[in-house]
MIDO-508777 format. One record per atom (N, C-alpha, C, CB): x, z, y; atom name; residue in three letters. Coordinates in steps of 0.001 Angstrom, whole numbers, always signed. Atoms other than C-alpha are relative to their C-alpha. Glycine has a CB too. Example, Ala and Ser with C-alpha at 12.3 -4.5 7.8 and 13.67 -1.06 7.14 Angstrom:
! residues 2
<atom x="+890" z="+0" y="-1190" at="N" aa="ala"/>
<atom x="+12300" z="+7800" y="-4500" at="CA" aa="ala"/>
<atom x="+900" z="+0" y="+1200" at="C" aa="ala"/>
<atom x="-992" z="+1246" y="+27" at="CB" aa="ala"/>
<atom x="-820" z="-60" y="-1190" at="N" aa="ser"/>
<atom x="+13670" z="+7140" y="-1060" at="CA" aa="ser"/>
<atom x="-770" z="+730" y="+1090" at="C" aa="ser"/>
<atom x="+414" z="-1415" y="+462" at="CB" aa="ser"/>
//
This chain:
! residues 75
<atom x="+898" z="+236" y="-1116" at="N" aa="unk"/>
<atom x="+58946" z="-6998" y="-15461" at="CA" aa="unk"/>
<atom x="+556" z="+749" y="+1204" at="C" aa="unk"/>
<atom x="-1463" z="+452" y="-333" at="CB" aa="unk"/>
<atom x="-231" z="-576" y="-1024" at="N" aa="unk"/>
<atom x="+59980" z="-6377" y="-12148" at="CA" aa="unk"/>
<atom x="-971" z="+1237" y="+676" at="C" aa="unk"/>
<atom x="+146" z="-1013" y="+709" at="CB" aa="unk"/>
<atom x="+444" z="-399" y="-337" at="N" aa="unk"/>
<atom x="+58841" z="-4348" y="-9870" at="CA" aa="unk"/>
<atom x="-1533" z="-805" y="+1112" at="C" aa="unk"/>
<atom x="+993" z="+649" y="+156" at="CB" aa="unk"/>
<atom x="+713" z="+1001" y="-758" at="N" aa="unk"/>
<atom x="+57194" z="-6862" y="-7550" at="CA" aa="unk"/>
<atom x="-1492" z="-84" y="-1068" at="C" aa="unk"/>
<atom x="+1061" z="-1625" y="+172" at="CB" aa="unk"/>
<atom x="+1228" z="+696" y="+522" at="N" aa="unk"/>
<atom x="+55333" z="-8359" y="-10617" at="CA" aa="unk"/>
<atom x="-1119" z="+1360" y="+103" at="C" aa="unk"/>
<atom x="+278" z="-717" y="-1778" at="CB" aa="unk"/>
<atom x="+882" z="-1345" y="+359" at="N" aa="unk"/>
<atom x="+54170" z="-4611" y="-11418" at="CA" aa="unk"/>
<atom x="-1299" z="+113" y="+1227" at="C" aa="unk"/>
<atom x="+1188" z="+1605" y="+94" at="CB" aa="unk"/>
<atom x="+733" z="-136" y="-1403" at="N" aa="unk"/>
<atom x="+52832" z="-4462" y="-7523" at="CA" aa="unk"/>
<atom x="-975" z="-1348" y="-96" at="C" aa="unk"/>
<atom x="+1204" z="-33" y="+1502" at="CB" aa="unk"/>
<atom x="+1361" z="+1051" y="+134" at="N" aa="unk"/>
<atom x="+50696" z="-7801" y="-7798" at="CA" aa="unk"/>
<atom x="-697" z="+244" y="-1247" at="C" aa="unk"/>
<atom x="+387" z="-1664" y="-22" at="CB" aa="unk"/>
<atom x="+931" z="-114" y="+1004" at="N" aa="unk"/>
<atom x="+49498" z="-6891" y="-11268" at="CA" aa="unk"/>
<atom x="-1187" z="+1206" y="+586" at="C" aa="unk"/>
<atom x="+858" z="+425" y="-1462" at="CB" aa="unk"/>
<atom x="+1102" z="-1258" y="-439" at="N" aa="unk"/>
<atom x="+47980" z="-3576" y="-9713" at="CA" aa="unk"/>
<atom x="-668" z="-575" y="+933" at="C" aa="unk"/>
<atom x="+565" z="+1454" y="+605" at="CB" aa="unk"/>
<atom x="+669" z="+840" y="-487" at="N" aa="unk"/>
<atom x="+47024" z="-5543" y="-7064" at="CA" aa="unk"/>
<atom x="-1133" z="-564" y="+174" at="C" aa="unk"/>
<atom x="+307" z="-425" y="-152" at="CB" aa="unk"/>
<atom x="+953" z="+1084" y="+419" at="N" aa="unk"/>
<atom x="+44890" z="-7829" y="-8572" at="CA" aa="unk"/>
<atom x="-971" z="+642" y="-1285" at="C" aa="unk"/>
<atom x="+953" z="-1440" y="-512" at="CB" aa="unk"/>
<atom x="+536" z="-636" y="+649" at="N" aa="unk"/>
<atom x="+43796" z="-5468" y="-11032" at="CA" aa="unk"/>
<atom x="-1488" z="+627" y="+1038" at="C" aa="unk"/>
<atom x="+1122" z="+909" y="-576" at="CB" aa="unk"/>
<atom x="+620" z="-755" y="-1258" at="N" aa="unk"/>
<atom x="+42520" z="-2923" y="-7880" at="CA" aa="unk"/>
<atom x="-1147" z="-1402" y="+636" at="C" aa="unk"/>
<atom x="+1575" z="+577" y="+1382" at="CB" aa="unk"/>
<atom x="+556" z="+1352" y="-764" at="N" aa="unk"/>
<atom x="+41128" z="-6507" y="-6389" at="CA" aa="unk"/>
<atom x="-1474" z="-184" y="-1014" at="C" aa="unk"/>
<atom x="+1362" z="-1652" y="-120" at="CB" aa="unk"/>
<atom x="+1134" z="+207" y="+925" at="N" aa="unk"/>
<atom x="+38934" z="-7151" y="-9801" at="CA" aa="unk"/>
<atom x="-1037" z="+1146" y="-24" at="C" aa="unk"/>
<atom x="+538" z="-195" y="-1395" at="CB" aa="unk"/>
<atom x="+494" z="-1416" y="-263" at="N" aa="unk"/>
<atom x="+37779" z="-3591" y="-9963" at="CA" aa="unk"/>
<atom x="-930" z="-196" y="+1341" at="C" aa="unk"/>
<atom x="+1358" z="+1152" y="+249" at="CB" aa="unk"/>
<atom x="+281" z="-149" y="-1085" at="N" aa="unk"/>
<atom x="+36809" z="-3722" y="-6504" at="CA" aa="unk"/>
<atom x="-1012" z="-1358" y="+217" at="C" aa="unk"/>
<atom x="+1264" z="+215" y="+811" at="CB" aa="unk"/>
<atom x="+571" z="+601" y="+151" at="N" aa="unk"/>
<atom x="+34579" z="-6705" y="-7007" at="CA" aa="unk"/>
<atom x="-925" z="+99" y="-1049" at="C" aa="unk"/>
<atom x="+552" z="-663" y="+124" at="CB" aa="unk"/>
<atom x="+995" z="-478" y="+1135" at="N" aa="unk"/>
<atom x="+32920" z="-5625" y="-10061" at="CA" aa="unk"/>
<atom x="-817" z="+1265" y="+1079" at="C" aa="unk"/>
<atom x="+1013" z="+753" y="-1733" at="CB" aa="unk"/>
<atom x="+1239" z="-886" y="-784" at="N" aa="unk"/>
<atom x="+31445" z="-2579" y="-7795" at="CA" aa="unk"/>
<atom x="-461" z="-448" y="+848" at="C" aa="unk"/>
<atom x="+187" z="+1146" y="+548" at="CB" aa="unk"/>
<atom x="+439" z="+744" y="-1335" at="N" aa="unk"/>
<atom x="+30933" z="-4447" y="-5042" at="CA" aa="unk"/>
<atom x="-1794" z="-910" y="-907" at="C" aa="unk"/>
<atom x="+1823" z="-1558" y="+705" at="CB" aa="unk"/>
<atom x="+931" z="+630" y="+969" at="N" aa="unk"/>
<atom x="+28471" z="-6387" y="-8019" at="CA" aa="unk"/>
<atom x="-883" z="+938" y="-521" at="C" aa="unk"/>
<atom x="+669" z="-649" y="-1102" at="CB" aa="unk"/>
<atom x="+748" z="-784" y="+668" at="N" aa="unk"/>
<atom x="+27054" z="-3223" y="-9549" at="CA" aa="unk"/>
<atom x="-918" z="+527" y="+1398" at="C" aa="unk"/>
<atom x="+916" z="+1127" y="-944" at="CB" aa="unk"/>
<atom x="+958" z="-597" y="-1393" at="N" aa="unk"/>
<atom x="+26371" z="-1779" y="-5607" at="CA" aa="unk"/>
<atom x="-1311" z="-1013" y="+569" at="C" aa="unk"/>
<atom x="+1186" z="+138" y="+1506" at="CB" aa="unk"/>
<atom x="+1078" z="+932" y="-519" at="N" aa="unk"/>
<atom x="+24419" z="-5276" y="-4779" at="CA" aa="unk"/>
<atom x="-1304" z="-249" y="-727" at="C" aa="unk"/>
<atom x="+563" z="-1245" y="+136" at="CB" aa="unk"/>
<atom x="+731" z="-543" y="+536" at="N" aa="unk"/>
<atom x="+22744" z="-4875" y="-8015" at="CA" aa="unk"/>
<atom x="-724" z="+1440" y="-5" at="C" aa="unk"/>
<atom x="+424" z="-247" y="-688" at="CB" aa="unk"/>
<atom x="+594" z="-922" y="-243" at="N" aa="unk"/>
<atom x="+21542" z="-1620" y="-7721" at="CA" aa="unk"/>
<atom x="-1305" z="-193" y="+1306" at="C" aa="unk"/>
<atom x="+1096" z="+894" y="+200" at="CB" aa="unk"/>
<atom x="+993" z="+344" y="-896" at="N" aa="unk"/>
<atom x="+20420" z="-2628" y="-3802" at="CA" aa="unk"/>
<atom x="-1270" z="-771" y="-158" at="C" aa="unk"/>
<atom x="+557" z="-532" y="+787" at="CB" aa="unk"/>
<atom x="+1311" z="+926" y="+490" at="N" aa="unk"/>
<atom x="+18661" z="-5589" y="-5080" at="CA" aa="unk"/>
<atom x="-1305" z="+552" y="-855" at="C" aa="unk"/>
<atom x="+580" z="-1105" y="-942" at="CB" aa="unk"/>
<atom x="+1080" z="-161" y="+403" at="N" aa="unk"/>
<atom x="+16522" z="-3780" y="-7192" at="CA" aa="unk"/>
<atom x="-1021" z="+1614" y="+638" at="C" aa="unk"/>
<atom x="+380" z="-139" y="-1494" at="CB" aa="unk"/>
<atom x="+1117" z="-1146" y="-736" at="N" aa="unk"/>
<atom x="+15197" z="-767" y="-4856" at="CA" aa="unk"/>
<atom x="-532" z="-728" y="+1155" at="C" aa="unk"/>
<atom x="+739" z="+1570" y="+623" at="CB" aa="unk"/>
<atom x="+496" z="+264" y="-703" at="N" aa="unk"/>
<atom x="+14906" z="-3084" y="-2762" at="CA" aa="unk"/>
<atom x="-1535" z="-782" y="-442" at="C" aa="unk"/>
<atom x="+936" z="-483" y="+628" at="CB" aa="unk"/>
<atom x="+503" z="+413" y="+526" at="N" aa="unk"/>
<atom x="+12354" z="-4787" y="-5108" at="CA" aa="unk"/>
<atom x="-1122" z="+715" y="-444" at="C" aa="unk"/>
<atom x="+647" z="-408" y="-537" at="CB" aa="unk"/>
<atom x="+1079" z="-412" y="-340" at="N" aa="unk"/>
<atom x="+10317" z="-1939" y="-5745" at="CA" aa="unk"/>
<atom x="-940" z="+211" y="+607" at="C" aa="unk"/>
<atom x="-1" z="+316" y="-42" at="CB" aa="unk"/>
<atom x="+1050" z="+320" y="-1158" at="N" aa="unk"/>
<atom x="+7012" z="-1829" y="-4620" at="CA" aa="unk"/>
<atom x="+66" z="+1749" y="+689" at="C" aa="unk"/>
<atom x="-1940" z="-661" y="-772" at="CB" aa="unk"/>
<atom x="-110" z="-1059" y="-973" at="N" aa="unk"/>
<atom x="+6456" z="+786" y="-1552" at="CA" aa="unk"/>
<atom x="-1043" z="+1043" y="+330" at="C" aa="unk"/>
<atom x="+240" z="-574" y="+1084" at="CB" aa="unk"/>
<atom x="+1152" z="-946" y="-14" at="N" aa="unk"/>
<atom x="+3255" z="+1895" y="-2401" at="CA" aa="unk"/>
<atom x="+171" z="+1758" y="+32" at="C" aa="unk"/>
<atom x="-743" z="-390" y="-1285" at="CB" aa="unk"/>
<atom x="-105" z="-2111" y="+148" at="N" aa="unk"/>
<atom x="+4184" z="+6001" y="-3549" at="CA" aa="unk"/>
<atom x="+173" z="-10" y="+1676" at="C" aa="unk"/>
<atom x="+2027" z="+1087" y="-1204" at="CB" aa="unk"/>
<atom x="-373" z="-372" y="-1624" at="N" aa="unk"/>
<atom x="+5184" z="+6232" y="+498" at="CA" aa="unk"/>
<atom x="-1291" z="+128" y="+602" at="C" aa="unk"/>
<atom x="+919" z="-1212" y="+905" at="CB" aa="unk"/>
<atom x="+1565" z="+230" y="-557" at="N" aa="unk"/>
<atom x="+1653" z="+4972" y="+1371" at="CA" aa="unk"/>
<atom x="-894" z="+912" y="-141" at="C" aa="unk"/>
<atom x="-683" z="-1041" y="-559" at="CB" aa="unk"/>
<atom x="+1120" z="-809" y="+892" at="N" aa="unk"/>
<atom x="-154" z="+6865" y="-1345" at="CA" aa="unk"/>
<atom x="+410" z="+1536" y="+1184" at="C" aa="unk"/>
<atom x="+497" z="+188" y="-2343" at="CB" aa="unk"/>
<atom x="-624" z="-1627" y="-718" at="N" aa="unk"/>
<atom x="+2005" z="+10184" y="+303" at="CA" aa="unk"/>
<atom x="-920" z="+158" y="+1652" at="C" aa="unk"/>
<atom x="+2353" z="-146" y="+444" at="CB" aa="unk"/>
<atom x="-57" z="-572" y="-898" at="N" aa="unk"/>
<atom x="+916" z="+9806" y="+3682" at="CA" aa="unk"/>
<atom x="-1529" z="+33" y="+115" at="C" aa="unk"/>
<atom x="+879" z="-495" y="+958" at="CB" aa="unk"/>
<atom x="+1375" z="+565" y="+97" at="N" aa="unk"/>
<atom x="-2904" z="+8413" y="+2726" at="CA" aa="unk"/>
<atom x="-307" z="+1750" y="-629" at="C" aa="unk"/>
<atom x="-308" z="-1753" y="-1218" at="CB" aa="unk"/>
<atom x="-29" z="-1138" y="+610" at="N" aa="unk"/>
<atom x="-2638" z="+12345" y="+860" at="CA" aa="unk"/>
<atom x="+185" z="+806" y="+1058" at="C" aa="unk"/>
<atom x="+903" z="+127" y="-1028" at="CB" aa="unk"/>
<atom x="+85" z="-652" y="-496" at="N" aa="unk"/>
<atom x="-1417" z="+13844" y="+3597" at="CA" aa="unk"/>
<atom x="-1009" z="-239" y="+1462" at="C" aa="unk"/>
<atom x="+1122" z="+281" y="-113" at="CB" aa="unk"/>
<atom x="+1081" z="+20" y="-746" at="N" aa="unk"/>
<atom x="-3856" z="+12601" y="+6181" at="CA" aa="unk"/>
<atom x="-1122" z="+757" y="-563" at="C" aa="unk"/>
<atom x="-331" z="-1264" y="+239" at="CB" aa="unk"/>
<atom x="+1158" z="-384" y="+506" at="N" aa="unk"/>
<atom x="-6937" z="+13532" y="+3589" at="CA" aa="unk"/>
<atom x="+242" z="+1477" y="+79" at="C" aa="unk"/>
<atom x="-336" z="-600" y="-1380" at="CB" aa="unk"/>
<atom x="-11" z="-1128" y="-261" at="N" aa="unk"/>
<atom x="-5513" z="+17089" y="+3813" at="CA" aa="unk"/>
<atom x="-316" z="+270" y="+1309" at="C" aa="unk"/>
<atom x="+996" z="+438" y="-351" at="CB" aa="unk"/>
<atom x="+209" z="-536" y="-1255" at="N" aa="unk"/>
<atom x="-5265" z="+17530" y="+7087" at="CA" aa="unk"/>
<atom x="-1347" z="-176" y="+318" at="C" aa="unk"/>
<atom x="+837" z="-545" y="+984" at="CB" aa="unk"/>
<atom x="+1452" z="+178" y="-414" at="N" aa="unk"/>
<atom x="-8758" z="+16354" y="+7677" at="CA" aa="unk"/>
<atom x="-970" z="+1171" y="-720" at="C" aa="unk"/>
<atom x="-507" z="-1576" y="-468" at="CB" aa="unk"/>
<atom x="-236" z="-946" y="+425" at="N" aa="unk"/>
<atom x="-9318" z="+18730" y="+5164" at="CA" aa="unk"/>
<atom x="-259" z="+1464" y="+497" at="C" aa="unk"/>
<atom x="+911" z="-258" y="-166" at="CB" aa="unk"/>
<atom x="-408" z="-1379" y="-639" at="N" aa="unk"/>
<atom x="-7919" z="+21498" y="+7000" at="CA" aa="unk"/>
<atom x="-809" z="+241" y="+1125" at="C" aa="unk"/>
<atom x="+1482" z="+83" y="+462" at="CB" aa="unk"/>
<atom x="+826" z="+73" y="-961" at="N" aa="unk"/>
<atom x="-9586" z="+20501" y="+9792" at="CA" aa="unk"/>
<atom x="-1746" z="+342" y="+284" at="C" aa="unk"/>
<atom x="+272" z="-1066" y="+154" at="CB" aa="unk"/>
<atom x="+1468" z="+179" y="+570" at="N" aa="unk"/>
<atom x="-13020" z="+20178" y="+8404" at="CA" aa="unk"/>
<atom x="-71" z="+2167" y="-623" at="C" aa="unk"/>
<atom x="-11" z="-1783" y="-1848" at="CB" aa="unk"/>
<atom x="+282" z="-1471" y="+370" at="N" aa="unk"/>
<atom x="-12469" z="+23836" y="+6751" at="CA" aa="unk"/>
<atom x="+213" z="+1017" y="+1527" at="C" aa="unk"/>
<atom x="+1253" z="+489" y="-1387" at="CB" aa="unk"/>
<atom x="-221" z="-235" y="-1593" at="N" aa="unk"/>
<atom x="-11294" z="+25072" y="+10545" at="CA" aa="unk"/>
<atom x="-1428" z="+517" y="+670" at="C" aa="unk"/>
<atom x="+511" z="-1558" y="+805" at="CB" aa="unk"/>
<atom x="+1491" z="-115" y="-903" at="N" aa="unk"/>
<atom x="-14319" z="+23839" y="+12188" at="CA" aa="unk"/>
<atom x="-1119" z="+710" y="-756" at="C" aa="unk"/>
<atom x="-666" z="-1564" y="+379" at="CB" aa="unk"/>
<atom x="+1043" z="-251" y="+493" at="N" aa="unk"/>
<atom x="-16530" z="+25121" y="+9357" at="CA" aa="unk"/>
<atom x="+139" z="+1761" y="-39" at="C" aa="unk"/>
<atom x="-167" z="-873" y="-1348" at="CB" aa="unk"/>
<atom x="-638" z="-1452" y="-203" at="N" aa="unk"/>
<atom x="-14834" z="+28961" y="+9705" at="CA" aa="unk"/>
<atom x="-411" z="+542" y="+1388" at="C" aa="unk"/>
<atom x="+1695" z="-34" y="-86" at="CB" aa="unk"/>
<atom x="+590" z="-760" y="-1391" at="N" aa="unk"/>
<atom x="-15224" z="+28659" y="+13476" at="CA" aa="unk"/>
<atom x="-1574" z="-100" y="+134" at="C" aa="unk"/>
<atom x="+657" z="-744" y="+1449" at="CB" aa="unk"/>
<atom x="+1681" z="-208" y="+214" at="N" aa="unk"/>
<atom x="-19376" z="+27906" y="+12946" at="CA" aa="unk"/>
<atom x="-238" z="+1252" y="-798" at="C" aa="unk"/>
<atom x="-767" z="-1312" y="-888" at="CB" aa="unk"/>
<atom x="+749" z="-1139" y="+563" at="N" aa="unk"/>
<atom x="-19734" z="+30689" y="+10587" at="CA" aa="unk"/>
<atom x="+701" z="+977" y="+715" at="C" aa="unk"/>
<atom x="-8" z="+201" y="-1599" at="CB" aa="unk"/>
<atom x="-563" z="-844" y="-326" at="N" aa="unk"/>
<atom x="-18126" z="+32827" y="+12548" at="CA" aa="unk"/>
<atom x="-1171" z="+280" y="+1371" at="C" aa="unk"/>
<atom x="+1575" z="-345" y="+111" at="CB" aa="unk"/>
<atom x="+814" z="-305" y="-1190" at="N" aa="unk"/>
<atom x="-19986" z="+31841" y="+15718" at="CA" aa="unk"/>
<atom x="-1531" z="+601" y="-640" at="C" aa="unk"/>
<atom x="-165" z="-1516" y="+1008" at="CB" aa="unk"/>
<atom x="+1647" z="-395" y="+705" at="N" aa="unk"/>
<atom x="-23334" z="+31857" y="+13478" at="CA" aa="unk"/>
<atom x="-130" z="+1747" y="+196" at="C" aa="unk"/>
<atom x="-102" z="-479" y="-2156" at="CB" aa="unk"/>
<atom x="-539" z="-1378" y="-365" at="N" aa="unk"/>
<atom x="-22196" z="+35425" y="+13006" at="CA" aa="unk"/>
<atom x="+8" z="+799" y="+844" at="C" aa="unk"/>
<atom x="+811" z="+88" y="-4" at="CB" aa="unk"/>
<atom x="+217" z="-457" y="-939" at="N" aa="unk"/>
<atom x="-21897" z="+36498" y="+16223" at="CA" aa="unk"/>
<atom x="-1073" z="-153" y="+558" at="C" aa="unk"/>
<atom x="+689" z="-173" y="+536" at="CB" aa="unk"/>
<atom x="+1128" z="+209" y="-446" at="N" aa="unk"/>
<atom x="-25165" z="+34956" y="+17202" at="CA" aa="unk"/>
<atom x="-705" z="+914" y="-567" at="C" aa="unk"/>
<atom x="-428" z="-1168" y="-128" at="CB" aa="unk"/>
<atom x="+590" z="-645" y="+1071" at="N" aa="unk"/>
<atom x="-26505" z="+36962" y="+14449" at="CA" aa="unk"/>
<atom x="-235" z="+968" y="+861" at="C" aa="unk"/>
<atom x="+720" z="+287" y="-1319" at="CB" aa="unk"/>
<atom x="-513" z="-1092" y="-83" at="N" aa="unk"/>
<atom x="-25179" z="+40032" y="+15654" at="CA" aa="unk"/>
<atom x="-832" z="+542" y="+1411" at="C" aa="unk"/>
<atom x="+1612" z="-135" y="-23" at="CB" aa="unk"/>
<atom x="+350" z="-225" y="-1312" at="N" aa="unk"/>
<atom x="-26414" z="+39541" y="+19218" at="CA" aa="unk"/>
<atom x="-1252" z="-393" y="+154" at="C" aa="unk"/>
<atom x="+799" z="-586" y="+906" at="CB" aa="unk"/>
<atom x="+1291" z="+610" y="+30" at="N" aa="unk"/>
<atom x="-29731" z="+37976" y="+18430" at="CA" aa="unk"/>
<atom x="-1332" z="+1193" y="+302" at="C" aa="unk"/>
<atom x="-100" z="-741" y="-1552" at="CB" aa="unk"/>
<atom x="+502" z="-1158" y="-275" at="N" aa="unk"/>
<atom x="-31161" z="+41229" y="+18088" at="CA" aa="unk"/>
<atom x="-1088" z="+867" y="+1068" at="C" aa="unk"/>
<atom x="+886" z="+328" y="+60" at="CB" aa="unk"/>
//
């Protein structure tokens, strides 16, 4: 075998190779792309309910606080 042939066998080898991943990468895409997208939703539907949350405990810290001071000064 020449050298030549040697160079088109690798070639075409490198060529097959290189089409088989090209097949495993489109597979792979195809199927995340296929999952559903809900967990993202659920995440941010979680982090809204916190913050409201936070918010809600906030405002209820600054009332007892004011209550508190009313208290204090009611006197």
């Amino acid at each position: 075998m020449g050298m030549k042939d040697q160079f088109q066998d690798k070639a075409e080898e490198m060529k097959q190779q290189a089409k088989k991943k090209m097949g495993e990468n489109q597979d792979e895409a195809s199927e995340r792309s296929s999952q559903p997208r809900e967990p993202g939703r659920k995440d941010r539907e979680r982090g809204q309910q916190e913050r409201e949350r936070g918010q809600q405990d906030t405002d209820r810290m600054q009332q007892e606080a004011q209550d508190r001071f009313d208290q204090d000064y009611d006197v």
